[in-house]
HTML snippet that shows the backbone in 3Dmol.js (N, CA, C, O; Angstrom):
<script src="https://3Dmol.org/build/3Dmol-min.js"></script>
<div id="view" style="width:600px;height:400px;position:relative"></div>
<script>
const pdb = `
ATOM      1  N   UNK A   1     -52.646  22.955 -99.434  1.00  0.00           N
ATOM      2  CA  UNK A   1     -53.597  21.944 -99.860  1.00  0.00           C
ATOM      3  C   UNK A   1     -52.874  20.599 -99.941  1.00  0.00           C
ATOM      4  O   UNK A   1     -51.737  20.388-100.362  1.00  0.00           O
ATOM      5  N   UNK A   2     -53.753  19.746 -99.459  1.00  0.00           N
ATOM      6  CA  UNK A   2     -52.876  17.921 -99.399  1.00  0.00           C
ATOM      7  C   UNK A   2     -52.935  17.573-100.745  1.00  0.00           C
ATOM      8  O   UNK A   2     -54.043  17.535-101.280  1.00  0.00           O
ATOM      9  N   UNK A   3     -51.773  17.271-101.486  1.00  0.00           N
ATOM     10  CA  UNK A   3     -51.497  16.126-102.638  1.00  0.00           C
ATOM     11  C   UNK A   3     -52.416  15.154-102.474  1.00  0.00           C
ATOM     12  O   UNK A   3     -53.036  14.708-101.509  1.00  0.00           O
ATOM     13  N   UNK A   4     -52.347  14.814-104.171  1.00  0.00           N
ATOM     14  CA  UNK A   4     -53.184  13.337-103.928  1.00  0.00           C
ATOM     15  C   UNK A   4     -52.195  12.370-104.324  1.00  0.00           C
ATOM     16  O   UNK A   4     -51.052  12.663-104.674  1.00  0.00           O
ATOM     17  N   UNK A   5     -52.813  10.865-104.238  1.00  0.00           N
ATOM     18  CA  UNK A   5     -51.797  10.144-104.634  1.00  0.00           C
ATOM     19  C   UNK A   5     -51.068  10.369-105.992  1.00  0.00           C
ATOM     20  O   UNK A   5     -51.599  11.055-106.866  1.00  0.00           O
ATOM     21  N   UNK A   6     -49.547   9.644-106.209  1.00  0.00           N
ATOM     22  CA  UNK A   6     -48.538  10.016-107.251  1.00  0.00           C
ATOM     23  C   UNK A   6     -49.193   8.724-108.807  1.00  0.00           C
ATOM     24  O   UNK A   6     -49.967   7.778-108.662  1.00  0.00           O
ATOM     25  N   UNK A   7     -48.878   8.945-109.427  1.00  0.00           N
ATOM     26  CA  UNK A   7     -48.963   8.064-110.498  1.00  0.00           C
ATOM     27  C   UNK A   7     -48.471   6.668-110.332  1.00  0.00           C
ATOM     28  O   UNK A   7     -48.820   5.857-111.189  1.00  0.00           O
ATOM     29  N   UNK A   8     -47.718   6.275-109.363  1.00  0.00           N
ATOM     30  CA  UNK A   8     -46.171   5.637-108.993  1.00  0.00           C
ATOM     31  C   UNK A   8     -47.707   4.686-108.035  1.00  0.00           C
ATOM     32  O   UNK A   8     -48.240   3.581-108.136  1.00  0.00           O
ATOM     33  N   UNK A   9     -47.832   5.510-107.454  1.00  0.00           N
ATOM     34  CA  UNK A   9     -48.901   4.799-105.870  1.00  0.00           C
ATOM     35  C   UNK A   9     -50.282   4.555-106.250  1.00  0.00           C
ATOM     36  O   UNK A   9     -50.943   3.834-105.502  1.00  0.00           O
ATOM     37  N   UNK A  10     -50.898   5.101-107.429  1.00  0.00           N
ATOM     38  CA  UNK A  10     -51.906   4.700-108.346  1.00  0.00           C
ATOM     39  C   UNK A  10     -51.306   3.409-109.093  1.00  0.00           C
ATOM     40  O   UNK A  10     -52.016   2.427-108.879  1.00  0.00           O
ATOM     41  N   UNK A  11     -50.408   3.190-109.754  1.00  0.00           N
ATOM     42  CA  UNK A  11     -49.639   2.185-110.472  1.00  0.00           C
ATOM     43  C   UNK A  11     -49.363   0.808-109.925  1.00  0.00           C
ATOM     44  O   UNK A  11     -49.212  -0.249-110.538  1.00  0.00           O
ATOM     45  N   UNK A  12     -49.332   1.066-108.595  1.00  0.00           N
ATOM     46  CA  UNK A  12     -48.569   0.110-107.687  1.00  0.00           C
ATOM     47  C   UNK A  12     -50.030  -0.256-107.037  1.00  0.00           C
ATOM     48  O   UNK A  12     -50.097  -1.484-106.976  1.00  0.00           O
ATOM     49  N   UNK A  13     -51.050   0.263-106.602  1.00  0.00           N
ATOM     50  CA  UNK A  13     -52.238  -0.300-106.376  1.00  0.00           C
ATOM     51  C   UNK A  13     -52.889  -0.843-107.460  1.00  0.00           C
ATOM     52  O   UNK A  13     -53.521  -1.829-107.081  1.00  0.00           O
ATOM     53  N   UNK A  14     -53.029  -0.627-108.727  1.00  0.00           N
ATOM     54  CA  UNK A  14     -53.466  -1.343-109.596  1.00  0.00           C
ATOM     55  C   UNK A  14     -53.050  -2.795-110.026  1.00  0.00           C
ATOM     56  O   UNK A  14     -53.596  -3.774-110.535  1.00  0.00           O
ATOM     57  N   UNK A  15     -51.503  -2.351-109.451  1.00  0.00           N
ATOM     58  CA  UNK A  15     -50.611  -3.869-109.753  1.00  0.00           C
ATOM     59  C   UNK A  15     -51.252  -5.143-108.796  1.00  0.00           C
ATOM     60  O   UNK A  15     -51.512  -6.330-108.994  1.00  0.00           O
ATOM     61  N   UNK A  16     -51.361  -4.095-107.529  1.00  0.00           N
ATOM     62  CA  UNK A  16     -51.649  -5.123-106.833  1.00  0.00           C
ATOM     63  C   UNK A  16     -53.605  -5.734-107.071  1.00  0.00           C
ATOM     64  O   UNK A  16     -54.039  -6.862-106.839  1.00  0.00           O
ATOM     65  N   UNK A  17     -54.375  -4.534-107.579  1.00  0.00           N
ATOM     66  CA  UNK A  17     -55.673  -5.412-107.780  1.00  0.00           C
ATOM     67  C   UNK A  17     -55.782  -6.587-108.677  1.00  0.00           C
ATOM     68  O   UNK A  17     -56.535  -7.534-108.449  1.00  0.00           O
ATOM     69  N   UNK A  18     -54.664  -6.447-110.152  1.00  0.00           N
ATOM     70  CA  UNK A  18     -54.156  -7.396-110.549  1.00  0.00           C
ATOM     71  C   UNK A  18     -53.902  -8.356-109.824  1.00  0.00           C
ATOM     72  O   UNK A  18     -54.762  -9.234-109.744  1.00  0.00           O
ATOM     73  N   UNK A  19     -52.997  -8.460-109.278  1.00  0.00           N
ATOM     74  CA  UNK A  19     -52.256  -9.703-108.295  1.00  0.00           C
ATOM     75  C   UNK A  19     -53.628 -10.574-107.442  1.00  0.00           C
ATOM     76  O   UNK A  19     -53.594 -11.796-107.300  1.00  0.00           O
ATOM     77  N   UNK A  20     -54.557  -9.886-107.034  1.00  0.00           N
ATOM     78  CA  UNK A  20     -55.795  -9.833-105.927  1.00  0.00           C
ATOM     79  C   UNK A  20     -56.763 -11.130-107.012  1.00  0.00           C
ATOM     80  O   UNK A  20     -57.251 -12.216-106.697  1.00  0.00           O
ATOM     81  N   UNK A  21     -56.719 -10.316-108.466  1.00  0.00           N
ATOM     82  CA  UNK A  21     -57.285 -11.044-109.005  1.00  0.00           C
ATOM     83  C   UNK A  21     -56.859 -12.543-109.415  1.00  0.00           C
ATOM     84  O   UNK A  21     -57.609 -13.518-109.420  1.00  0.00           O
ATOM     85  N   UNK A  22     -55.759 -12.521-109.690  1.00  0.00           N
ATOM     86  CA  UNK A  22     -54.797 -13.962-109.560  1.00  0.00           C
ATOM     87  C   UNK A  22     -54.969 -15.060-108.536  1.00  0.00           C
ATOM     88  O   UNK A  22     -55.391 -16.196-108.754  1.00  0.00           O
ATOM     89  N   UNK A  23     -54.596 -14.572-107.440  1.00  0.00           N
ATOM     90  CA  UNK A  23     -54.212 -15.261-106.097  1.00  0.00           C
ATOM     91  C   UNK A  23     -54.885 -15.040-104.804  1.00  0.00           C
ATOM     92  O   UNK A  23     -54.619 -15.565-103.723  1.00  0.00           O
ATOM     93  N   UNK A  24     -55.887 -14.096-105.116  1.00  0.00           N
ATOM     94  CA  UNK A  24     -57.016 -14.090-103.998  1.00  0.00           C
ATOM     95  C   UNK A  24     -56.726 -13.303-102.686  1.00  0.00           C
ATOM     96  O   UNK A  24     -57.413 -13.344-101.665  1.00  0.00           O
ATOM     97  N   UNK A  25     -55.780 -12.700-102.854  1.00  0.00           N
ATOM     98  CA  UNK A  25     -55.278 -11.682-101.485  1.00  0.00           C
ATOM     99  C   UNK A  25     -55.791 -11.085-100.860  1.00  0.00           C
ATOM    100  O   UNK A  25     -56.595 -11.080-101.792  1.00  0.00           O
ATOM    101  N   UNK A  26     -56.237 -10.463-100.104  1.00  0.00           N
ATOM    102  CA  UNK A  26     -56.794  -9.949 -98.793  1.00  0.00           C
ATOM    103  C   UNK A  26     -57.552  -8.739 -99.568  1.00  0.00           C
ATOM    104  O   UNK A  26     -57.080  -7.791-100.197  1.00  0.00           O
ATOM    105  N   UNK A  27     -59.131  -9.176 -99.252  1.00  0.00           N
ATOM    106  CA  UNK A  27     -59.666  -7.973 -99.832  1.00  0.00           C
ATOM    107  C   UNK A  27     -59.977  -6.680 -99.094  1.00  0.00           C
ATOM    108  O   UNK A  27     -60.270  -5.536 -99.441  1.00  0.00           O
ATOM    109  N   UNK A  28     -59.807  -7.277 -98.005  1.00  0.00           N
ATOM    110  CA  UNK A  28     -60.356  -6.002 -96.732  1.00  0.00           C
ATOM    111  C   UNK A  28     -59.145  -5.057 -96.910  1.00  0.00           C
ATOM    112  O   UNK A  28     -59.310  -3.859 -96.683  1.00  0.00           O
ATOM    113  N   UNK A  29     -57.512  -5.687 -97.440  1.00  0.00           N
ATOM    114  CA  UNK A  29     -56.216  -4.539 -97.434  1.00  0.00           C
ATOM    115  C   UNK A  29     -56.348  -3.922 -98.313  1.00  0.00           C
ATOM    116  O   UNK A  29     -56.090  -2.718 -98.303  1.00  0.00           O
ATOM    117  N   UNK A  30     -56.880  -4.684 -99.555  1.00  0.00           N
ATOM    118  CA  UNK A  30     -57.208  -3.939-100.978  1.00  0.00           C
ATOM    119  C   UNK A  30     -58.088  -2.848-101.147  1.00  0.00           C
ATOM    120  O   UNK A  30     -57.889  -1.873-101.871  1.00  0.00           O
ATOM    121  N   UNK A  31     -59.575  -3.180-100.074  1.00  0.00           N
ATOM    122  CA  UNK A  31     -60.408  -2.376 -99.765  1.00  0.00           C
ATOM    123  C   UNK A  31     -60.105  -0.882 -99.258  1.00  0.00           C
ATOM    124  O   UNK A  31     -60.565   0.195 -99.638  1.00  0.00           O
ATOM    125  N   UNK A  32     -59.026  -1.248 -98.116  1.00  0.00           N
ATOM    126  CA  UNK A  32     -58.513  -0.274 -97.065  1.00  0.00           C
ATOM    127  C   UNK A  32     -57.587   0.705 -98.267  1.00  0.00           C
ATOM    128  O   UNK A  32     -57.822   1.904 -98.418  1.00  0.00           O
ATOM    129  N   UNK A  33     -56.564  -0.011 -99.028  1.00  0.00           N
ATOM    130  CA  UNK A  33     -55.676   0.870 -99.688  1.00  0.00           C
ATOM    131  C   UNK A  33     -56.681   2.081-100.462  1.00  0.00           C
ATOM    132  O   UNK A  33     -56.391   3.271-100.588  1.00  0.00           O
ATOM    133  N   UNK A  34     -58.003   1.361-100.953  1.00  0.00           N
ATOM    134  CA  UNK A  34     -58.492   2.125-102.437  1.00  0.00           C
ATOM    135  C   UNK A  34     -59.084   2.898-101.792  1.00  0.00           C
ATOM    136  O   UNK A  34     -59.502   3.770-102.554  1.00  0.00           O
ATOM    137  N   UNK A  35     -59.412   3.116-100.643  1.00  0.00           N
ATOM    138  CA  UNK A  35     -60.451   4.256 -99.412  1.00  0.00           C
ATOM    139  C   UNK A  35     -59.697   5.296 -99.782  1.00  0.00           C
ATOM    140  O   UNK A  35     -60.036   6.293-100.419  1.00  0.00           O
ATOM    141  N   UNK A  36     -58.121   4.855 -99.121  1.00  0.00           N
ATOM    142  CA  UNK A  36     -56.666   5.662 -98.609  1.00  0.00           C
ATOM    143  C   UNK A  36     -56.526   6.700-100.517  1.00  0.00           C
ATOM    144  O   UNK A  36     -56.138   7.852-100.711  1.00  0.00           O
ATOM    145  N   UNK A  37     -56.846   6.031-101.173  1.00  0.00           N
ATOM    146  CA  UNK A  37     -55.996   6.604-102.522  1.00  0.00           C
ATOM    147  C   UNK A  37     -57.502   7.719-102.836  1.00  0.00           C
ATOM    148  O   UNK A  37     -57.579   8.888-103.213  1.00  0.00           O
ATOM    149  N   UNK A  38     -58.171   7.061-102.601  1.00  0.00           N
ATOM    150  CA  UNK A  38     -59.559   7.835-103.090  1.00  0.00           C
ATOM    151  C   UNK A  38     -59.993   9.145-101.957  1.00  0.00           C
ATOM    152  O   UNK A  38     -60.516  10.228-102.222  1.00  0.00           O
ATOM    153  N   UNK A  39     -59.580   8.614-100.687  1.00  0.00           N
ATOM    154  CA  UNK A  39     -59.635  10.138 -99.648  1.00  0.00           C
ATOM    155  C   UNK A  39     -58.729  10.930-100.107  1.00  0.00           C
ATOM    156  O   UNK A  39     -59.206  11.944-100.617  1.00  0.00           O
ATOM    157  N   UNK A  40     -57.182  10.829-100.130  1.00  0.00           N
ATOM    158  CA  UNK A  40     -56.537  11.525-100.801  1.00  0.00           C
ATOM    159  C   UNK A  40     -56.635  12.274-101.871  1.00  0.00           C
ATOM    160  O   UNK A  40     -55.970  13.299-102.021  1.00  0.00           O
ATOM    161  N   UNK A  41     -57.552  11.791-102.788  1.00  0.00           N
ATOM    162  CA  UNK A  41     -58.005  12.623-104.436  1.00  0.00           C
ATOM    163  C   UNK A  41     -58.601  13.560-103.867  1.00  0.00           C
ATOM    164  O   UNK A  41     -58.260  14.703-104.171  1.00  0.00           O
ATOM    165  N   UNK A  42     -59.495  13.392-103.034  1.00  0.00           N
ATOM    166  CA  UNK A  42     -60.636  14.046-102.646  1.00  0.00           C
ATOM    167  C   UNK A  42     -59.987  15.188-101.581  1.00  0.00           C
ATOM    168  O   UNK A  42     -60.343  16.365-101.628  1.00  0.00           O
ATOM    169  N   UNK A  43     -59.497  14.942-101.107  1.00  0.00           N
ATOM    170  CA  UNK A  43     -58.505  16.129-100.044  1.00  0.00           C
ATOM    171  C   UNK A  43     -58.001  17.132-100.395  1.00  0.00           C
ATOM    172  O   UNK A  43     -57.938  18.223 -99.828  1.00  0.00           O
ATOM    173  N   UNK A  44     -57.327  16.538-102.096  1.00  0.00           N
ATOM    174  CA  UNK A  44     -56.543  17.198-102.695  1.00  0.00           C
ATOM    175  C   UNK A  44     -57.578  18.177-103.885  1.00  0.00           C
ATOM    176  O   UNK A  44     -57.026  19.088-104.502  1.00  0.00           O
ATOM    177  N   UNK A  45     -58.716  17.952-104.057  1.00  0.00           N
ATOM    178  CA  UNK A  45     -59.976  18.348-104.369  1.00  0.00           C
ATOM    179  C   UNK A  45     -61.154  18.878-103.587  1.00  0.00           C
ATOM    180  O   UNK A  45     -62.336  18.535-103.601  1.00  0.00           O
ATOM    181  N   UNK A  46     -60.549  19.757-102.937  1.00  0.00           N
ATOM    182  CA  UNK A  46     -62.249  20.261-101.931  1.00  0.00           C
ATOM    183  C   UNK A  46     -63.224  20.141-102.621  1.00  0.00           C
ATOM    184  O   UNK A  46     -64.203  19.438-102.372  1.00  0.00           O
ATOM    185  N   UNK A  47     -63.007  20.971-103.766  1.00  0.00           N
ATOM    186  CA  UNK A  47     -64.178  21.498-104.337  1.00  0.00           C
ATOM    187  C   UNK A  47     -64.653  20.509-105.190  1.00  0.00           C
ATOM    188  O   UNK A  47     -65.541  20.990-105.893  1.00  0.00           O
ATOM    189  N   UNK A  48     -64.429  19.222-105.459  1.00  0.00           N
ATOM    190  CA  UNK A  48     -64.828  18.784-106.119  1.00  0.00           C
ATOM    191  C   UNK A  48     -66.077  17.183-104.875  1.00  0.00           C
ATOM    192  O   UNK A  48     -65.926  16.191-104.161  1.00  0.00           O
ATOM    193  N   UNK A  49     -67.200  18.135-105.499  1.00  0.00           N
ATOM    194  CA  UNK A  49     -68.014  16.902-104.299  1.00  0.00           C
ATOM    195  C   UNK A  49     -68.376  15.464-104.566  1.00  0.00           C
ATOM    196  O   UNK A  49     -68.799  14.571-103.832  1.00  0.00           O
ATOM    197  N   UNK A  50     -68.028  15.530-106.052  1.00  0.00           N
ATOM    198  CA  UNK A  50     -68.094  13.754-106.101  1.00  0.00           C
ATOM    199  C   UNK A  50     -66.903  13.063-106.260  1.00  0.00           C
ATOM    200  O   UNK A  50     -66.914  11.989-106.862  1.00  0.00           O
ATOM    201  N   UNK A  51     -65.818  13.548-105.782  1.00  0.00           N
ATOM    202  CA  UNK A  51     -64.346  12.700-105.059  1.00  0.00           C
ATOM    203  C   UNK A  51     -65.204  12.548-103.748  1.00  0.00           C
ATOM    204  O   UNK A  51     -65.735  11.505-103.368  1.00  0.00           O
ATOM    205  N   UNK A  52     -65.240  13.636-103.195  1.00  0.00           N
ATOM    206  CA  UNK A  52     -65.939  13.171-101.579  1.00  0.00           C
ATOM    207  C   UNK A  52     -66.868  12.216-101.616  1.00  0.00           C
ATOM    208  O   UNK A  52     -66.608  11.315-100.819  1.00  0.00           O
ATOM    209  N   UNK A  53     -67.805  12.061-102.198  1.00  0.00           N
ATOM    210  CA  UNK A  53     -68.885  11.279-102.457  1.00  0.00           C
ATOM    211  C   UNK A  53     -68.196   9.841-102.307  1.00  0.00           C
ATOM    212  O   UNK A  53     -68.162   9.072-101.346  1.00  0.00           O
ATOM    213  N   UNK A  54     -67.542   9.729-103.876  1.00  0.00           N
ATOM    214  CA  UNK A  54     -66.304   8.824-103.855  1.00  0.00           C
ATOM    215  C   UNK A  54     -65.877   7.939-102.568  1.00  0.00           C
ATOM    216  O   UNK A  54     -66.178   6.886-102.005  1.00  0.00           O
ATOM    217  N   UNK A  55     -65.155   8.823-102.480  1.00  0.00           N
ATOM    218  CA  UNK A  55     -64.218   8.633-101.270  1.00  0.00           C
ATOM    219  C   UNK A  55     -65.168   8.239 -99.930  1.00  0.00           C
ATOM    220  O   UNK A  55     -64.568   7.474 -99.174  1.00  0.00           O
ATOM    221  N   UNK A  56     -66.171   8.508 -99.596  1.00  0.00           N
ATOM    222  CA  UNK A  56     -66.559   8.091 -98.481  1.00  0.00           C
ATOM    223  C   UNK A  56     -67.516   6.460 -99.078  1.00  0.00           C
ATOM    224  O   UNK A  56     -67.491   5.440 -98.390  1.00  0.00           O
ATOM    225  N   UNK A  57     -68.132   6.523-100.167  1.00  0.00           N
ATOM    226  CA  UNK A  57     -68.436   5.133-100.500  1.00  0.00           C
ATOM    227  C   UNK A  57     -67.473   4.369-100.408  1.00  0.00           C
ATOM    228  O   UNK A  57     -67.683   3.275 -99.884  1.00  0.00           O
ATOM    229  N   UNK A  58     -65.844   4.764-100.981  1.00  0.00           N
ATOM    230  CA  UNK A  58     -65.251   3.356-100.606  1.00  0.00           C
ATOM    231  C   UNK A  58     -64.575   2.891 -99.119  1.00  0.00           C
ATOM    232  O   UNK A  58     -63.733   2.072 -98.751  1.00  0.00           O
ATOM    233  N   UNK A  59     -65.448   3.903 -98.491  1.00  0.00           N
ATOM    234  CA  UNK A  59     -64.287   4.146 -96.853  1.00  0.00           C
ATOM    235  C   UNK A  59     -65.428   3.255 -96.557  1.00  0.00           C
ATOM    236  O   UNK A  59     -65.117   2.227 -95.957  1.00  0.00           O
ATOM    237  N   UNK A  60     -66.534   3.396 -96.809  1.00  0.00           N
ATOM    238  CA  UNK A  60     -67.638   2.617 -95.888  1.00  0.00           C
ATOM    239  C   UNK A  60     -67.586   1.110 -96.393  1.00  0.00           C
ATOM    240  O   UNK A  60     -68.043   0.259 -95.630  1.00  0.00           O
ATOM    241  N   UNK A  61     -67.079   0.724 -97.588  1.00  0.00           N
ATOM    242  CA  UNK A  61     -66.740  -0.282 -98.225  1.00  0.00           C
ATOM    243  C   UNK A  61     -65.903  -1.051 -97.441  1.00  0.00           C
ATOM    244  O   UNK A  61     -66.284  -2.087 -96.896  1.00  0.00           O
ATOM    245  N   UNK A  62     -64.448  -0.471 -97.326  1.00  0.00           N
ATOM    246  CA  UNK A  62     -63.492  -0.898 -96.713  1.00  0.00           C
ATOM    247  C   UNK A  62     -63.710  -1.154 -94.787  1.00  0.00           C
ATOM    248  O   UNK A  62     -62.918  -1.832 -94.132  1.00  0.00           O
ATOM    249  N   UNK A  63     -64.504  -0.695 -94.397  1.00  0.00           N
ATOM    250  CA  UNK A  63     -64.946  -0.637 -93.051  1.00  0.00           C
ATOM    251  C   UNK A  63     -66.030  -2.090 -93.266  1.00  0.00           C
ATOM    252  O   UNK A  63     -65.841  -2.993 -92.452  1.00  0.00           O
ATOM    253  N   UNK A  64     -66.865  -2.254 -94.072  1.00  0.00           N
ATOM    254  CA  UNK A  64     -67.721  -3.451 -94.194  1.00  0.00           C
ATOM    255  C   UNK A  64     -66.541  -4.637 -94.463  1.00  0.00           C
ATOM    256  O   UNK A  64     -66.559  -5.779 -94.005  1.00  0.00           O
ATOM    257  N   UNK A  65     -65.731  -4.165 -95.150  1.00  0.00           N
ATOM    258  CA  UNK A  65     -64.767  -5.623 -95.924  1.00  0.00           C
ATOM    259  C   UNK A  65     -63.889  -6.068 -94.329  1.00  0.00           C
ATOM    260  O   UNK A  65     -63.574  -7.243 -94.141  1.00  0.00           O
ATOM    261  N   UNK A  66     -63.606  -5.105 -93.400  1.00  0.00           N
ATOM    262  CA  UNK A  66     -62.718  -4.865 -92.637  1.00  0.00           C
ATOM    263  C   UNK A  66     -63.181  -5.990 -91.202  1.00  0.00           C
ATOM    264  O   UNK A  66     -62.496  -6.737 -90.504  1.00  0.00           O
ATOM    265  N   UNK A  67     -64.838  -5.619 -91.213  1.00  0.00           N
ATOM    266  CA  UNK A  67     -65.831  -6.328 -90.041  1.00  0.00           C
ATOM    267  C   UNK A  67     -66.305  -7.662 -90.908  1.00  0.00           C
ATOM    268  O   UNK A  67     -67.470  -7.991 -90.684  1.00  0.00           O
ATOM    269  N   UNK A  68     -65.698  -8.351 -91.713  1.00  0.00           N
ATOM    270  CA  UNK A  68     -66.250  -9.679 -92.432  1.00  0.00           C
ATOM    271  C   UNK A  68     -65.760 -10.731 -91.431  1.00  0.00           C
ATOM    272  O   UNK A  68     -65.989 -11.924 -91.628  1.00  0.00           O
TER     273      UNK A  68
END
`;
const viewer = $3Dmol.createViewer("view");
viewer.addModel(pdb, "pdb");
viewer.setStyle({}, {cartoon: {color: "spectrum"}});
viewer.zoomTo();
viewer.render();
</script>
């Protein structure tokens, strides 16, 4: 079964939504990372259907932020 993300890579994306909020940084990368961390939960969770749920709302998110 696939791991999900580490505490370390949850930590370090939060730092950076922080930072996003500061200085205005690229939301489509921010978008793209939180897809990446949230498919991963969900991978690492079959059975659980609202990670999937999850996880594909923010993939379709990051795909809209991506075509701006």
């Amino acid at each position: 079964m696939p791991r999900g993300p580490s505490a370390q890579e949850i930590a370090a994306f939060l730092r950076d939504v922080r930072e996003h909020t500061k200085n205005g940084t690229d939301p489509a990368a921010l978008a793209a990372r939180k897809a990446d961390l949230f498919g991963r939960i969900a991978a690492a969770c079959p059975e659980d259907k609202n990670a999937a749920e999850v996880a594909a709302s923010a993939r379709a998110a990051a795909d809209r932020a991506r075509n701006r």
